[in-house]
C-alpha positions in Angstrom: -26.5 14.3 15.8 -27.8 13.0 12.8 -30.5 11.0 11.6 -29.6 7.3 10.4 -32.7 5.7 8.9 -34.0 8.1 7.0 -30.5 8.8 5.6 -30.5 5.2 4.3 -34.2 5.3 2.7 -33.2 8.4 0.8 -29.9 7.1 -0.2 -31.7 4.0 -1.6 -34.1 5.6 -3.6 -31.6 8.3 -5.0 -29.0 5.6 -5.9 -32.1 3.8 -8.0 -32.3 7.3 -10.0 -29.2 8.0 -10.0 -28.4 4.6 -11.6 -30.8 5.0 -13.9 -29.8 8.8 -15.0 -26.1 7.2 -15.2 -27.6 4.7 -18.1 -29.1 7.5 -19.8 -26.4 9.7 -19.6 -23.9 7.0 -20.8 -25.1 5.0 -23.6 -21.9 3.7 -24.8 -20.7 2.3 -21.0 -21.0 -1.4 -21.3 -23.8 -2.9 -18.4 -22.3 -3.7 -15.1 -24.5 -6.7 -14.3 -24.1 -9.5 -16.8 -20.8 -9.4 -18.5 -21.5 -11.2 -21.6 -19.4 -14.5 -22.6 -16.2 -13.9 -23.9 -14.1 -16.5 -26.0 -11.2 -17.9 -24.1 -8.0 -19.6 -25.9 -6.0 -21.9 -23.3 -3.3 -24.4 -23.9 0.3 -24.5 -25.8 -1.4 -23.2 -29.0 -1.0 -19.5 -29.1 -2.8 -17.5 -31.7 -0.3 -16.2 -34.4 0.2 -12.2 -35.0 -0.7 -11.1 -38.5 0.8 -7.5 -38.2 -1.4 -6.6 -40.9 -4.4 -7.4 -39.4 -6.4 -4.3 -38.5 -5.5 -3.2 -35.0 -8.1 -4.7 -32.1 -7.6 -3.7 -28.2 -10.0 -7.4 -27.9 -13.3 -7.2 -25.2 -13.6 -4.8 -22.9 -15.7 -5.7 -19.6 -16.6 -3.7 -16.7 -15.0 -5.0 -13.3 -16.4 -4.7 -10.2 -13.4 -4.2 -7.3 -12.5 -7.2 -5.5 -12.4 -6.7 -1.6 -8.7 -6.7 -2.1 -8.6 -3.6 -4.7 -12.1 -2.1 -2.1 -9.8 -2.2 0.7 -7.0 -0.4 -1.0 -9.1 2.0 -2.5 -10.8 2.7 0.4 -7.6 3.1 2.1 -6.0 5.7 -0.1 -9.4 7.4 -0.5 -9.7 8.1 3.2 -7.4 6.3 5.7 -6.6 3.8 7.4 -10.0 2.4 8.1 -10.7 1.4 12.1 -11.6 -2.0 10.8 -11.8 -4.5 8.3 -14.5 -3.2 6.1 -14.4 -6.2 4.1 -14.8 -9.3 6.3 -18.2 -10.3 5.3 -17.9 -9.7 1.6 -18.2 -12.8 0.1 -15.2 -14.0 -1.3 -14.3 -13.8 -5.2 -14.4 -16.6 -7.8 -11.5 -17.1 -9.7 -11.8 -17.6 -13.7 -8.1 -18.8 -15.3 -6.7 -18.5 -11.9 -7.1 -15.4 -11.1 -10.1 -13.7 -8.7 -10.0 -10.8 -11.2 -11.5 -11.9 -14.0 -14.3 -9.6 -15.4 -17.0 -12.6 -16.2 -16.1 -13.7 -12.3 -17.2 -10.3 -10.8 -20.7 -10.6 -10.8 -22.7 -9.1 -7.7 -25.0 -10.8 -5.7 -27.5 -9.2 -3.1 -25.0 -9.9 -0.1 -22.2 -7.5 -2.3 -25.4 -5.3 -2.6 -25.6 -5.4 1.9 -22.2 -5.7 2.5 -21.3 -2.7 -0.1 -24.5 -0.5 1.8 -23.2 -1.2 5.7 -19.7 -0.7 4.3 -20.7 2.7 3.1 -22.2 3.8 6.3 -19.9 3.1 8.3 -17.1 4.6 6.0 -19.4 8.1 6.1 -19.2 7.7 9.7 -15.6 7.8 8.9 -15.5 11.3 6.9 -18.0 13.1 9.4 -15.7 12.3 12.2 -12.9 14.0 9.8 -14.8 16.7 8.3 -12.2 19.4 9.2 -9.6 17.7 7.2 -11.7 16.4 4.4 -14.2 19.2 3.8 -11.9 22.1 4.9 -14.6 24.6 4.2 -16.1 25.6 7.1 -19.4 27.2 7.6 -18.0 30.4 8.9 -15.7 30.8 5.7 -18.3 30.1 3.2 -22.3 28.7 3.5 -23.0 24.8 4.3 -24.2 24.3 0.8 -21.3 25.8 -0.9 -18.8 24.2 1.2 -20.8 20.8 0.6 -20.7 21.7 -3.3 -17.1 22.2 -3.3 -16.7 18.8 -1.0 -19.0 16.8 -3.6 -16.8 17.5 -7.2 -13.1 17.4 -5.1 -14.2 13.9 -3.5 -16.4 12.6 -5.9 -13.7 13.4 -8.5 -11.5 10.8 -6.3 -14.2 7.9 -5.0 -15.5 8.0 -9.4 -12.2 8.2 -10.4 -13.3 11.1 -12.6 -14.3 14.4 -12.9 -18.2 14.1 -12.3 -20.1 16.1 -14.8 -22.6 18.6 -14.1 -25.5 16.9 -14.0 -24.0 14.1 -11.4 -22.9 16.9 -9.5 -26.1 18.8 -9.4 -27.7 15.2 -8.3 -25.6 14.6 -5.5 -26.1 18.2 -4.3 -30.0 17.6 -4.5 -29.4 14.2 -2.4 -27.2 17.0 -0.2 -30.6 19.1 0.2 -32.5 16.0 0.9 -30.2 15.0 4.4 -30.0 18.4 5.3 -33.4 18.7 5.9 -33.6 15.7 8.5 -33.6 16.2 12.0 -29.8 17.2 13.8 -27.0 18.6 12.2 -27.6 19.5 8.3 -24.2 19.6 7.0 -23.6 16.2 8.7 -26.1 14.6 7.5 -26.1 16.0 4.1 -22.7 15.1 3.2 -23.2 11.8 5.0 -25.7 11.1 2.5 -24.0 12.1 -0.4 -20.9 9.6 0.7 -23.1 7.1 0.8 -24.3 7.3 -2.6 -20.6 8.2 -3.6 -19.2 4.8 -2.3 -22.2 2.8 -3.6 -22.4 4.3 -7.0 -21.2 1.6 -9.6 -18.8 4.3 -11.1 -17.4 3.8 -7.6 -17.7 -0.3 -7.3 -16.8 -0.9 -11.0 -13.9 0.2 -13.0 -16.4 1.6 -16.0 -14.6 2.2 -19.9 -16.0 4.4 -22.1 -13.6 6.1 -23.8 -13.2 8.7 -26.7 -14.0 8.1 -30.7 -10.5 7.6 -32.1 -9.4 10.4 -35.2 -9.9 8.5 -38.5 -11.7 5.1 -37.3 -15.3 5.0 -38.3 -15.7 1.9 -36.8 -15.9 1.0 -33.0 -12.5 1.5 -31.7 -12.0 3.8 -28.7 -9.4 5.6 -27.4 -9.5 5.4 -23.6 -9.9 8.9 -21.7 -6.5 9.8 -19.4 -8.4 9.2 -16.3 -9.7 5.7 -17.6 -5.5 5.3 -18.8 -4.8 6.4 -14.9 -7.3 3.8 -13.6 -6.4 1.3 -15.8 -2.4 1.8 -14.8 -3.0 2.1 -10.9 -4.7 -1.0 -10.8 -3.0 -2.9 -12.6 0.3 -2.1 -10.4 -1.1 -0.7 -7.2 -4.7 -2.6 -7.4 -5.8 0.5 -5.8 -7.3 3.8 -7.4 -4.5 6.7 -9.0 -2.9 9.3 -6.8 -2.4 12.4 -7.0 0.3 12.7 -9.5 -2.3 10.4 -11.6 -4.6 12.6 -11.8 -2.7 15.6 -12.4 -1.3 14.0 -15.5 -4.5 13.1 -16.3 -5.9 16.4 -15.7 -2.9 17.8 -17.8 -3.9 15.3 -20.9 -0.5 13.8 -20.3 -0.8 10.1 -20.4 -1.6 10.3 -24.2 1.6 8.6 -25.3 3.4 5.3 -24.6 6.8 7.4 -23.0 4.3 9.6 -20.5 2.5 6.1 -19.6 6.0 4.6 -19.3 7.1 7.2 -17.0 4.1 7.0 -14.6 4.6 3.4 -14.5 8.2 3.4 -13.5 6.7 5.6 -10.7 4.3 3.5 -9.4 6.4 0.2 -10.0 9.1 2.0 -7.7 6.5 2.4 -4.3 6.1 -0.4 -2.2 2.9 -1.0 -3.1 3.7 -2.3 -6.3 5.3 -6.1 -4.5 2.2 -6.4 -2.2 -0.1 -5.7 -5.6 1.5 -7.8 -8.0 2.2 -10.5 -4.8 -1.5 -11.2 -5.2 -0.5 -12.0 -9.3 2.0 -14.3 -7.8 0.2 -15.7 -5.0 -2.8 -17.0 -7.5 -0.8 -17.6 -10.3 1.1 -20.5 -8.3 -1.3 -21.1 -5.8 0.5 -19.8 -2.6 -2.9 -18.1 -2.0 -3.4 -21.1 -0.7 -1.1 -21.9 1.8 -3.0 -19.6 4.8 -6.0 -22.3 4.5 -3.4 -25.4 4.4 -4.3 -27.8 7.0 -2.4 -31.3 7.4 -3.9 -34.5 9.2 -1.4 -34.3 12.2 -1.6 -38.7 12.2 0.5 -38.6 9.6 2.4 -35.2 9.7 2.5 -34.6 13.7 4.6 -31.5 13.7 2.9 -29.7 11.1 1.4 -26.7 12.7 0.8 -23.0 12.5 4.2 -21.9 12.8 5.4 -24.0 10.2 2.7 -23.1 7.7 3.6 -18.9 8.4 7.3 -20.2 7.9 6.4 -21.3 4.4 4.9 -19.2 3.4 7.1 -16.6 3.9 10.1 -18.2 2.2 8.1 -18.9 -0.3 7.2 -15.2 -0.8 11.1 -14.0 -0.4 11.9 -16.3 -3.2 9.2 -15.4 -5.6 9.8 -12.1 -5.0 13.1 -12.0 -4.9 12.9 -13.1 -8.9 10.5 -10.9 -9.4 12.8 -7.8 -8.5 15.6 -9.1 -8.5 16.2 -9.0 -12.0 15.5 -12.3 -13.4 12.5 -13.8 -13.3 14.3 -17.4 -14.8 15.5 -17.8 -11.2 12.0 -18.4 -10.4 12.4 -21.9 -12.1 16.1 -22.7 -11.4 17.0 -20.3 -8.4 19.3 -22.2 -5.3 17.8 -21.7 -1.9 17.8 -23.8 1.5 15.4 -24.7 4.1 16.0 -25.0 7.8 17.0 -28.1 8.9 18.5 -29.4 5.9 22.1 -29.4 4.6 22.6 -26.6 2.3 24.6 -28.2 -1.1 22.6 -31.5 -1.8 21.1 -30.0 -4.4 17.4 -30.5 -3.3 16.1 -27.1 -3.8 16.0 -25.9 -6.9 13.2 -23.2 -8.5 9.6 -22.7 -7.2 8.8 -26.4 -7.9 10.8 -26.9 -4.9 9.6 -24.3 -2.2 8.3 -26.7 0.7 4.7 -23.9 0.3 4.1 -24.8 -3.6 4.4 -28.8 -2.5 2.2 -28.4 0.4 -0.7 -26.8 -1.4 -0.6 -29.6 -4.3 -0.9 -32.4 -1.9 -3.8 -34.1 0.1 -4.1 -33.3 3.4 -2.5 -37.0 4.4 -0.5 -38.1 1.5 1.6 -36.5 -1.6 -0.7 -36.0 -4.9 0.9 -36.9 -8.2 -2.3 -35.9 -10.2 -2.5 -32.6 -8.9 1.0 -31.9 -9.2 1.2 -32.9 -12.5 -1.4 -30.3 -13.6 0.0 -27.6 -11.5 2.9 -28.1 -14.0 0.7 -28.5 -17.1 -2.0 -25.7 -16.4 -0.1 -23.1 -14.5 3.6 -23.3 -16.1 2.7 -24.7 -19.7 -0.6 -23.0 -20.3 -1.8 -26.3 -21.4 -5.7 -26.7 -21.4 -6.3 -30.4 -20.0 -9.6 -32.1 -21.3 -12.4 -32.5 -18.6 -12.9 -36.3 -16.9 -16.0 -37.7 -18.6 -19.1 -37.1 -17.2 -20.5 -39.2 -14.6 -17.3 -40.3 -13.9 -16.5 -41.2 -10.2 -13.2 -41.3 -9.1 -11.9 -42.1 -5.5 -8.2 -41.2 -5.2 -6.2 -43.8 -3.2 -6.0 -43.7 0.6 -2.2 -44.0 2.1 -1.3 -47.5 2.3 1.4 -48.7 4.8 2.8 -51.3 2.4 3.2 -49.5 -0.7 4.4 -46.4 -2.1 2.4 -43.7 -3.5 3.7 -44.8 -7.3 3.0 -47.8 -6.4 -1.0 -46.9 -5.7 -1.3 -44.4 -8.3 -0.2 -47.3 -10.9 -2.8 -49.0 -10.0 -5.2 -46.5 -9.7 -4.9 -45.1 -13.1 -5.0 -48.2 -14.7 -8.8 -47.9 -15.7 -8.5 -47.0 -18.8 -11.3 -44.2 -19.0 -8.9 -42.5 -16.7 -5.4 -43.6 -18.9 -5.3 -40.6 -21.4 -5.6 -37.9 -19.0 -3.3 -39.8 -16.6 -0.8 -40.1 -19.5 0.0 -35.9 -19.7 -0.5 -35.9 -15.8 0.9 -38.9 -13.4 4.5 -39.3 -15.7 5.0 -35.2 -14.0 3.7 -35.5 -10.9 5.4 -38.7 -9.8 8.7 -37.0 -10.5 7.9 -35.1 -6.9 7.9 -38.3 -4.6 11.1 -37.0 -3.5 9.2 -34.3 -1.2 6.3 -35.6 0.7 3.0 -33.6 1.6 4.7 -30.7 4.1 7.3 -30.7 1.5 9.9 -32.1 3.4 13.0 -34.1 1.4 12.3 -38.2 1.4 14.4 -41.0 0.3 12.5 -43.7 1.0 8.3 -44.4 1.7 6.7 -47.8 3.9 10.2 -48.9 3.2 10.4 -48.6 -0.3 13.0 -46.4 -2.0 12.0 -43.6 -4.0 11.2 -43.3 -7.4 11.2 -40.0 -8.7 12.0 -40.1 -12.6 9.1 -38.9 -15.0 8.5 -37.8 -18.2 7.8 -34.7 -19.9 5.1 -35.1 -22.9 3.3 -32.8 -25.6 5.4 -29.6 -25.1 7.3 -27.4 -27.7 10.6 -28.1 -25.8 10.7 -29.3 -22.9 10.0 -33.0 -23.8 11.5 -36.2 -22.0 12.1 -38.0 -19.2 13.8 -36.5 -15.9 14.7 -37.7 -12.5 13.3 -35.9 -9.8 12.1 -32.0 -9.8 15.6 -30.3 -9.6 16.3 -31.7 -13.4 12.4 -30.9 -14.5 13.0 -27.5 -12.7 16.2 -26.7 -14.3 14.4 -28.0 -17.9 11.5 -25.6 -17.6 13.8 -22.5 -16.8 15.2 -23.6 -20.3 11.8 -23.9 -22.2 10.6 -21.2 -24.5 7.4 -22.7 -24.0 7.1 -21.8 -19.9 8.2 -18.6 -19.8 5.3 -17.4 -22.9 2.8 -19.2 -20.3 4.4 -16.9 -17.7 3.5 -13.7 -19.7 0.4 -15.1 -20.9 -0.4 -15.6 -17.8 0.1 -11.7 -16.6 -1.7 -10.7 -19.6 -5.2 -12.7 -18.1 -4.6 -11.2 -14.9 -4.0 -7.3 -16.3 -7.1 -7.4 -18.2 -9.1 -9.8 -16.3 -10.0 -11.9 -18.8 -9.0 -14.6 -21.5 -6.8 -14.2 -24.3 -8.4 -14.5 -28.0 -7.1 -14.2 -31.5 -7.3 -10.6 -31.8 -4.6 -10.7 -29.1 -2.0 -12.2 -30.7 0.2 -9.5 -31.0 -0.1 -7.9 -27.7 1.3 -11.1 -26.6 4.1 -11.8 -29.0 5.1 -8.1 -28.2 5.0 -8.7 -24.5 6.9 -12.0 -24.9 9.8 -10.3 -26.7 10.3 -7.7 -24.5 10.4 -10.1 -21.4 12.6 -12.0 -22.9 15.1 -9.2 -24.4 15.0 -7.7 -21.1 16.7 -11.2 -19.5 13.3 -12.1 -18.0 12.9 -8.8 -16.7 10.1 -8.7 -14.6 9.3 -5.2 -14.4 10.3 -4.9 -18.3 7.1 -7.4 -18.9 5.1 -4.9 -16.8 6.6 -1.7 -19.0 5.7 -3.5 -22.2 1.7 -4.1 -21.4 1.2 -0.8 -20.5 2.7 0.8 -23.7 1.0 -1.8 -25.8 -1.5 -0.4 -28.0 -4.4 -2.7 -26.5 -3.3 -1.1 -23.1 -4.9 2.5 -24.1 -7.5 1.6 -26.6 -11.3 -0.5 -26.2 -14.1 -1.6 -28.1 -16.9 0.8 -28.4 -18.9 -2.0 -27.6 -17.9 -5.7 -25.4 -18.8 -9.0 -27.3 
């Protein structure tokens, strides 16, 4: 038996030292708490690679773990928890789509609780497993040895690390301190030190200090091979390195791009590599969205739970089945079928088309040219669209029995504060009327026959009109323009933040090897990680 309360009080107070000692100890780690601003370039105009500008790996922020990348973690640290450790975190922000954007991660004093009870419960967890994670028992060698040995082979896991000597020496103090409570010492010692283990920001954040690089005297860094190790498991697995990982970086053998290479074709090859980059996928197109999809059943009667699982599965198969499949083009002008219709129409055609994508860019009672029209322009083009003025109210039209929904968008975006926006956006979005708000196929609406040409405006090259979203799909798979956006848009999500000038060339270099690999999109993957800005920082973030 072992004491609770006074196992949190002293865990409290030793995490407050020990997160001060951690400052001290590591000047150069960037602060955990307010990320500072970091300029963000959006839209069709790319920054231009000088390769004679001096080499810059661009900010470096601290991330905190999203719940998704906590579970996993957790998972592969210890098990299988017995339940869902992270149904009351609250959930993430998203910042340029993506929930794991660095300036997003901020914590709040509910991360603070939920992160605490988490912990408790998860030492619960390894006292219940003590013979098979501390398999030193007392008999063999003394409590405080065994604990000792327990504190740098787990903490070198949970921080990702090895911990130094003086964070060892810590924890084995905090050891001392629950060993002396009332009921079983070695329990409640290690209980306590698992605490502060999984509450530690070295254990919430994914910290970069790195190493001064040979022949720089300014502040560029050369990441350690653990950092490299964290850096590649979460990006691929979104979950903390193995043991291979750690042996390699143990062995000071992720040093060059070929050994990072060849622990990336690893990882990519484990299944955990399609549900981790799934989540790129999932936000990236919005299919994140489908779980929370609800329809008003007046006006789509047979929409219902089984249908919105349905669609989102196929929507997954198809995306992918690009993704791994070996061409990543197919995600724009792939053939597939849905149930009930007649295969060979030609009515599905690319993502655009997937009855899940339509679904989530609609209102819950009618189709929504506006938002599918910046679906298109933000998410496929990378183009930045300007906020509605301020102070602007704007009701969107409610169905109306007697007209179409061109017909009442027309009207509606007549005003002409609204025009200029509605220029770049309605002319793409009104090309979808073909497919209503479950995403079902439609030839006519209140009796009206469809209208479904648009117009494609203020790209590189994919300019002009189109009738319906097969020939806009089939146009896009074509456009130089969509598939940068695509890689652009896996280079926010690997570093969890913006691009910026200084990244220019990361991108072109990604770019080009996506595209010489025939949209390969495990090629793409390859390419960041032996990227130069993959391995290095800044000594310090601006």
């Amino acid at each position: 038996m072992r004491s609770a309360v006074p196992r949190r009080l002293a865990s409290i107070a030793f995490l407050a030292f020990f997160a001060l000692a951690a400052c001290e100890e590591q000047a150069d780690a960037p602060g955990v708490e307010a990320p500072p601003e970091v300029p963000e370039v959006r839209g069709p105009n790319w920054p231009t690679c000088d390769p004679d500008t001096v080499f810059d790996p661009g900010p470096t922020l601290p991330r905190r773990l999203t719940a998704f990348e906590y579970a996993n973690t957790v998972r592969d640290l210890l098990g299988p928890a017995d339940d869902d450790l992270t149904a009351g975190f609250p959930p993430e922000e998203e910042m340029l789509g993506f929930d794991n954007n660095a300036r997003a991660l901020s914590a709040t004093p509910l991360h603070t609780e939920q992160y605490m009870s988490a912990a408790e419960r998860l030492a619960d967890q390894v006292i219940a497993r003590l013979g098979e994670l501390a398999p030193c028992p007392a008999e063999v060698k003394p409590e405080r040895e065994c604990a000792a040995t327990f504190i740098a082979d787990f903490g070198r896991r949970a921080w990702r690390r090895p911990l130094t000597t003086q964070e060892r020496g810590r924890l084995l103090a905090l050891y001392d301190r629950g060993a002396a409570f009332i009921g079983s010492p070695f329990e409640n010692g290690l209980a306590m030190v698992v605490e502060a283990l999984l509450q530690s920001p070295n254990f919430l954040y994914r910290i970069e200090v790195g190493e001064p690089v040979e022949g720089r005297d300014d502040d560029l860094r050369r990441l350690t091979d653990y950092e490299i190790a964290s850096r590649l498991s979460y990006l691929v697995w979104r979950s903390m390195p193995d043991e291979p990982l750690f042996a390699a970086a143990e062995a000071g053998a992720l040093r060059t791009a070929e050994q990072i290479e060849a622990q990336a074709d690893r990882l990519l090859a484990d299944p955990r590599a399609r549900d981790a980059f799934w989540t790129f996928f999932a936000q990236w197109l919005h299919l994140d969205e489908v779980d929370r999809l609800v329809r008003d059943t007046s006006y789509y009667p047979g929409f219902d739970d089984f249908q919105r699982t349905r669609m989102a599965e196929e929507a997954r198969t198809f995306v992918e089945d690009a993704a791994w499949g070996g061409s990543l083009r197919t995600l724009f002008d792939g053939v597939f079928t849905v149930p009930g219709e007649t295969p060979g129409l030609d009515r599905r055609v690319g993502i655009l088309t997937q009855p899940a994508l339509l679904a989530v860019t609609s209102k819950p009672n009618m189709t929504s040219p506006v938002h599918r029209g910046v679906f298109v322009r933000e998410q496929l083009l990378c183009t930045a669209l300007p906020p509605p003025p301020p102070n602007l109210m704007v009701v969107p039209p409610n169905p109306d029995p007697t007209q179409t929904t061109r017909q009442q968008f027309i009207e509606h975006s007549a005003n002409p504060v609204c025009a200029g926006c509605h220029a770049l956006i309605d002319p793409l979005g009104l090309g979808f009327e073909n497919y209503d708000a479950v995403g079902a196929w439609r030839e006519t609406q209140n009796g009206w026959p469809i209208d479904a040409t648009g117009e494609v405006t203020g790209t590189y090259d994919a300019d002009g009109a189109f009738t319906g979203v097969v020939e806009l799909s089939r146009r896009l798979a074509e456009s130089q323009q969509v598939h940068r956006c695509l890689t652009t848009q896996l280079f926010r999500y690997a570093y969890g933040r913006g691009e910026s000038d200084v990244d220019a060339c990361a991108l072109d270099a990604l770019y080009r090897a996506y595209m010489d690999a025939d949209y390969n999109f495990g090629a793409m993957v390859r390419a960041l990680v032996v990227d130069d800005s993959f391995r290095y920082r800044r000594g310090e973030p601006e």
